[in-house]
C-alpha positions in Angstrom: -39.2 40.1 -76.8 -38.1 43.2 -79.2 -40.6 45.0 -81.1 -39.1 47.3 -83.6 -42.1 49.8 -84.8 -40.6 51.5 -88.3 -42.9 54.8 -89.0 -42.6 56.0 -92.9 -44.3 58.1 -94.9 -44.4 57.9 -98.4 -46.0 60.6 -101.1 -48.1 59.7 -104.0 -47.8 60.1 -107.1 -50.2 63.4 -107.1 -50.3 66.2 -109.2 -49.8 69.2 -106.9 -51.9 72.7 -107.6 -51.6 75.8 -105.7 -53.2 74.4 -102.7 -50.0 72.8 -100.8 -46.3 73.4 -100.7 -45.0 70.2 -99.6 -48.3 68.5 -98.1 -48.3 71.8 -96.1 -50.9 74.2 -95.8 -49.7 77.7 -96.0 -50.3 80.5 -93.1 -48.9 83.7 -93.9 -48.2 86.0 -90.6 -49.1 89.1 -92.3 -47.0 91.9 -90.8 -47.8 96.2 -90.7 -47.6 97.3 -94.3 -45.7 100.9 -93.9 -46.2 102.4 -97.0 -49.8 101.8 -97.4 -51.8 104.8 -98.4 -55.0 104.8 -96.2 -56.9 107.8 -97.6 -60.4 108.6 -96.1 -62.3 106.8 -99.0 -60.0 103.7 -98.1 -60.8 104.1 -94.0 -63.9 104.1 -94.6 -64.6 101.2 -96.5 -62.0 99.7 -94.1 -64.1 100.4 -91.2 -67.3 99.2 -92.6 -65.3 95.8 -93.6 -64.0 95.3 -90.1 -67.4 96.2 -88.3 -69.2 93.6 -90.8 -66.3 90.6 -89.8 -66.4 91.6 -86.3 -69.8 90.4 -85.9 -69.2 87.4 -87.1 -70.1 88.2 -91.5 -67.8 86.7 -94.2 -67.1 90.1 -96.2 -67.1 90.2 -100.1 -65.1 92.8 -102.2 -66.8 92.7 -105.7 -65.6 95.1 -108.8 -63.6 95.2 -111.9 -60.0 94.5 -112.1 -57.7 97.6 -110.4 -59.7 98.9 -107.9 -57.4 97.0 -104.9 -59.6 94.1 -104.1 -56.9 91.9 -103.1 -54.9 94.3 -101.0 -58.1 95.8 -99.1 -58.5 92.5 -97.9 -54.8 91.8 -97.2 -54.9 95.0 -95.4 -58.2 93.8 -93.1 -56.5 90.5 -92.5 -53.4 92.7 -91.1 -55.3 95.2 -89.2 -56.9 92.1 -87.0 -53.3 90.7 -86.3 -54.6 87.0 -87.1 -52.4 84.3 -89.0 -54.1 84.3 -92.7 -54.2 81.5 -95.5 -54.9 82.6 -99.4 -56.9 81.3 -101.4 -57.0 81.7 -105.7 -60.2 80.7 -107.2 -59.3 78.5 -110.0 -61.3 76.4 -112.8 -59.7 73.6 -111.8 -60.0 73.9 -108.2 -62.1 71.3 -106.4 -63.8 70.3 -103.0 -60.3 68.0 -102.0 -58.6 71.4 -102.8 -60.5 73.4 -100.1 -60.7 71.1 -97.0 -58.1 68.2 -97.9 -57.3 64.7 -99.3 -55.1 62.0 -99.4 -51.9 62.8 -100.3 -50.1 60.3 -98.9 -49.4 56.7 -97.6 -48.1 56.2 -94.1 -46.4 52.6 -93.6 -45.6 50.9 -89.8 -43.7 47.9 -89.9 -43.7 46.0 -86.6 -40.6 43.3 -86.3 -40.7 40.2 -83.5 -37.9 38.6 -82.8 -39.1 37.4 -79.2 -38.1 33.9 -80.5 -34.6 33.7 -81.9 -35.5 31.6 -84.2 -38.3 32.8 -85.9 -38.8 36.4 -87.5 -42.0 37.5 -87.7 -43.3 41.0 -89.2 -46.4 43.3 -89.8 -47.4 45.8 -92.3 -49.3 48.2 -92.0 -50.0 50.6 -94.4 -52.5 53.7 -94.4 -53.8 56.6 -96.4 -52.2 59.8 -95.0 -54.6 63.0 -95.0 -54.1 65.9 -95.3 -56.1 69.1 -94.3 -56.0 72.1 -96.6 -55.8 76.2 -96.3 -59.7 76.2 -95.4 -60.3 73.4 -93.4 -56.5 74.3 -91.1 -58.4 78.2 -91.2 -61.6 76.7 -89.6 -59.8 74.7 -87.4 -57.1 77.2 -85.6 -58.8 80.2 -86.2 -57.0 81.8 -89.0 -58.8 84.4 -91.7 -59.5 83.1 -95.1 -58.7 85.3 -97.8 -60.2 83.8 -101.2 -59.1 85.9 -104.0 -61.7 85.5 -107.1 -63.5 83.0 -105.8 -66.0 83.0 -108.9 -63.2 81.7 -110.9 -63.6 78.5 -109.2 -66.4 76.0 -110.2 -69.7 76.8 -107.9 -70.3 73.1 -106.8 -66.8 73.0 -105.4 -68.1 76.5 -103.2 -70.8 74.8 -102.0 -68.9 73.3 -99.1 -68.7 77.3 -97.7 -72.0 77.2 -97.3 -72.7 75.3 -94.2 -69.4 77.1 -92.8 -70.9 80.4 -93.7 -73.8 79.8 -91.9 -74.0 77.1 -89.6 -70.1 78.0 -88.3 -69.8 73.8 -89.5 -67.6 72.2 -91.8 -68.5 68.5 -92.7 -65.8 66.2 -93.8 -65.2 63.0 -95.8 -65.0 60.0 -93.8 -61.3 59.3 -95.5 -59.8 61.6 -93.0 -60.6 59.4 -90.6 -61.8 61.9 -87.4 -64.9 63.3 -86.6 -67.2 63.7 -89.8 -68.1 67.3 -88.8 -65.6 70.1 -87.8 -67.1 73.3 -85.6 -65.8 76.5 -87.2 -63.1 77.9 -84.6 -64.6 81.5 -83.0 -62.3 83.4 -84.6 -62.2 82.6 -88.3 -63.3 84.7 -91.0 -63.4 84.8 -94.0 -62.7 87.7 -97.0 -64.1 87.0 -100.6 -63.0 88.8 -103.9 -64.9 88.8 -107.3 -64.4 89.8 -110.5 -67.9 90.8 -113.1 -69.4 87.8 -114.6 -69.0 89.3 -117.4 -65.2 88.3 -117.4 -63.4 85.6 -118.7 -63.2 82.5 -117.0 -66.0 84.1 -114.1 -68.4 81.6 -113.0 -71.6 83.0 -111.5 -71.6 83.2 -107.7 -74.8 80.8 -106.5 -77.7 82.8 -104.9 -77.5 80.5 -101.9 -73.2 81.8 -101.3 -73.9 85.3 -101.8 -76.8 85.6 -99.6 -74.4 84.6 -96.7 -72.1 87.5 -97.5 -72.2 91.2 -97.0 -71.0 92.6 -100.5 -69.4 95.6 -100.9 -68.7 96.9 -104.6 -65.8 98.8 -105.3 -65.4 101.1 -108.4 -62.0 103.2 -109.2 -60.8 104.8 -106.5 -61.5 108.8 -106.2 -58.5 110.9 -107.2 -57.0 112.3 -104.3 -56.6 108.1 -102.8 -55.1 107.6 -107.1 -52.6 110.6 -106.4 -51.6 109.1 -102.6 -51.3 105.5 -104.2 -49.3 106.9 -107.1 -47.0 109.1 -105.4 -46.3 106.1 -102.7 -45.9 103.4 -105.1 -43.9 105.3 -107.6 -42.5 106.9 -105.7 -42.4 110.1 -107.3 -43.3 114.0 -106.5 -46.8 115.1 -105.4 -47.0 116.8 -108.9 -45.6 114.1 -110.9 -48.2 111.6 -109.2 -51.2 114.5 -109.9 -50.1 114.7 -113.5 -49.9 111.1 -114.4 -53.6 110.3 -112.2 -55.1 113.3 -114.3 -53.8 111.7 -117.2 -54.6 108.6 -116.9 -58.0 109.6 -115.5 -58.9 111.7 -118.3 -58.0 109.0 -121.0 -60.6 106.7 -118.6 -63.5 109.2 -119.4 -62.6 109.7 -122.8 -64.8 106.9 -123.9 -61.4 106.0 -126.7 -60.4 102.5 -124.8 -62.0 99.2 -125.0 -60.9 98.2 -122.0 -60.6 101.0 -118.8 -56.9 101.9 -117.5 -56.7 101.1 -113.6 -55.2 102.9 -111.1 -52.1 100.0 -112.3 -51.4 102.3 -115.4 -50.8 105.1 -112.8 -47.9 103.2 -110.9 -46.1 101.5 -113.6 -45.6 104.9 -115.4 -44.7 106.6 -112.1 -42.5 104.0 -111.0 -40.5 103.6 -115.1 -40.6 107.4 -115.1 -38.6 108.1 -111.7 -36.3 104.6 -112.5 -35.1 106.4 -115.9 -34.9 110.0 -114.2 -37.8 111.5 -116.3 -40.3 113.9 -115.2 -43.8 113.7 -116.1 -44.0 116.6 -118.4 -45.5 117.3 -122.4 -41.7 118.1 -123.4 -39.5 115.1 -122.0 -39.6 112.5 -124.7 -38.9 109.9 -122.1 -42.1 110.1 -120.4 -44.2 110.4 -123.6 -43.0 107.1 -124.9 -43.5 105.7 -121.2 -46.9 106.9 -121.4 -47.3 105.4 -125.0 -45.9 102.4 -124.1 -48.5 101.7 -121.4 -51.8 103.2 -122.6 -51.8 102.4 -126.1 -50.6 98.2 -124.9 -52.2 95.2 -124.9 -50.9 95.5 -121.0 -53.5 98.2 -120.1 -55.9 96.6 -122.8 -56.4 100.0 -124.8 -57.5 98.5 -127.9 -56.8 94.9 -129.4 -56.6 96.0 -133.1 -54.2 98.2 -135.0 -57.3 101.0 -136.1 -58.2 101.1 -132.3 -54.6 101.7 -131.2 -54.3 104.4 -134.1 -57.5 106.1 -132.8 -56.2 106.4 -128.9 -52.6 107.9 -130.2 -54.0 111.1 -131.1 -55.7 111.3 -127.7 -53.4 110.1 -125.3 -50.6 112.9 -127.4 -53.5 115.5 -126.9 -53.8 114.5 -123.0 -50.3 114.2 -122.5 -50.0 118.0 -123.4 -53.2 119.0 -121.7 -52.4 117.7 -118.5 -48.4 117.4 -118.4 
């Protein structure tokens, strides 16, 4: 008798979001990041972060947009040495998204020719699942980082919360193993949030946040602005002071709609030192660097043209103030 078993698998036709790369979850290895600036402001909320995870607490970085949400918690995730996945809360995001789906068809084809004569063949064709970042991160052990989480619909959250708290993830019947999966010993899991009072931001349910420890984060003080600035811009110690002071000042000045982050500080340090300026009142290349940033829609000072006239005059008066 020959038996010829013929393994395929086939994808479907599925519209792919940020969840796979090629019916793969993601892990990044997340390697020592040399030139990050750890000031004492930064240890210590790095310290209370890693003492919260350590005993066994998802942690929850909440604040406005700037204030280094994302790369606090990439920084955590590399300090523990574990393998990491990321996660982006999304409005379209759903519970298949987060622990996995069918993505595929797997097809076995059995062939008997024990009789010479006659040809006889099986099918047999199967749904092919696949797990995704969380449910592989629950599994093996990995940290979950998911960035702005409360851009993602609650109901599709509400499958953290029995991982949150009972260390369980239950599972569709689809995939075919056990129906409930216990949390590996090692996992944790990092959130970051936006204010509801942003676009697209979803409120986080009481149930969620209740099984995180929260720690709000605001703009940074301005000796970790000038270490950030200087490292990222990499530009002089007084260049870095002058453009944080700056940019600080124009913060308080109560002239923007929308407050300049510690974002408006590296991209004029780092344009500054690529065109050989110096951040002083009398080079004409760092004024319209300045102007280009603080008075555009890319630092959000003012939508409309009267609002954009009003913060000219004050950024010009800053510039040679502090510069």
């Amino acid at each position: 008798m020959v038996r010829i078993p013929v393994e395929e698998t086939k994808p479907m036709e599925t519209k792919m979001r940020n969840v796979y790369i090629e019916n793969e979850p993601t892990v990044l290895e997340l390697e020592p990041e040399p030139g990050f600036v750890e000031t004492p402001q930064i240890k210590n909320i790095t310290e209370r972060a890693m003492a919260y995870l350590k005993a066994g607490f998802p942690v929850h970085f909440s604040g406005p947009a700037g204030t280094g949400k994302t790369t606090l918690a990439l920084h955590l995730a590399r300090k523990f040495g574990q393998p990491a996945v990321l996660l982006f809360g999304d409005e379209q995001l759903g519970t298949s998204d987060l622990i996995g789906g069918e993505f595929g068809v797997r097809k076995r084809k059995l062939v008997d020719n024990f009789i010479h004569s006659v040809l006889k063949t099986e099918e047999d064709i199967r749904s092919l699942w696949v797990d995704s970042r969380l449910t592989e991160a629950c599994k093996n052990g990995f940290i979950l980082i998911y960035d702005e989480f409360n851009r993602s619909r609650p109901e599709a959250n509400n499958v953290l919360l029995s991982i949150l708290e009972e260390r369980t993830l239950t599972l569709p019947l689809a995939r075919q193993e056990d129906d409930y999966l216990q949390v590996h010993p090692n996992f944790k899991a990092i959130f970051t949030s936006n204010p509801e009072e942003y676009a697209g931001v979803h409120k986080t349910q009481d149930a969620l946040r209740d099984r995180m420890v929260t720690i709000d984060l605001d703009f940074f003080d301005r000796e970790t602005e000038i270490a950030i600035t200087k490292s990222r811009g990499n530009v002089s110690e007084r260049d870095a002071r002058r453009i944080v002071d700056l940019v600080r000042a124009l913060r308080r000045s109560g002239k923007c709609r929308y407050t300049p982050t510690i974002r408006a500080c590296i991209i004029i340090a780092k344009v500054t030192k690529l065109r050989g300026a110096k951040a002083k009142a009398g080079d004409k290349v760092f004024r319209e660097i300045c102007m280009d940033i603080l008075t555009s829609e890319t630092n959000k000072i003012g939508e409309h043209q009267a609002r954009k006239r009003q913060a000219v005059p004050v950024i010009q008066n800053l510039i040679r103030r502090f510069c």
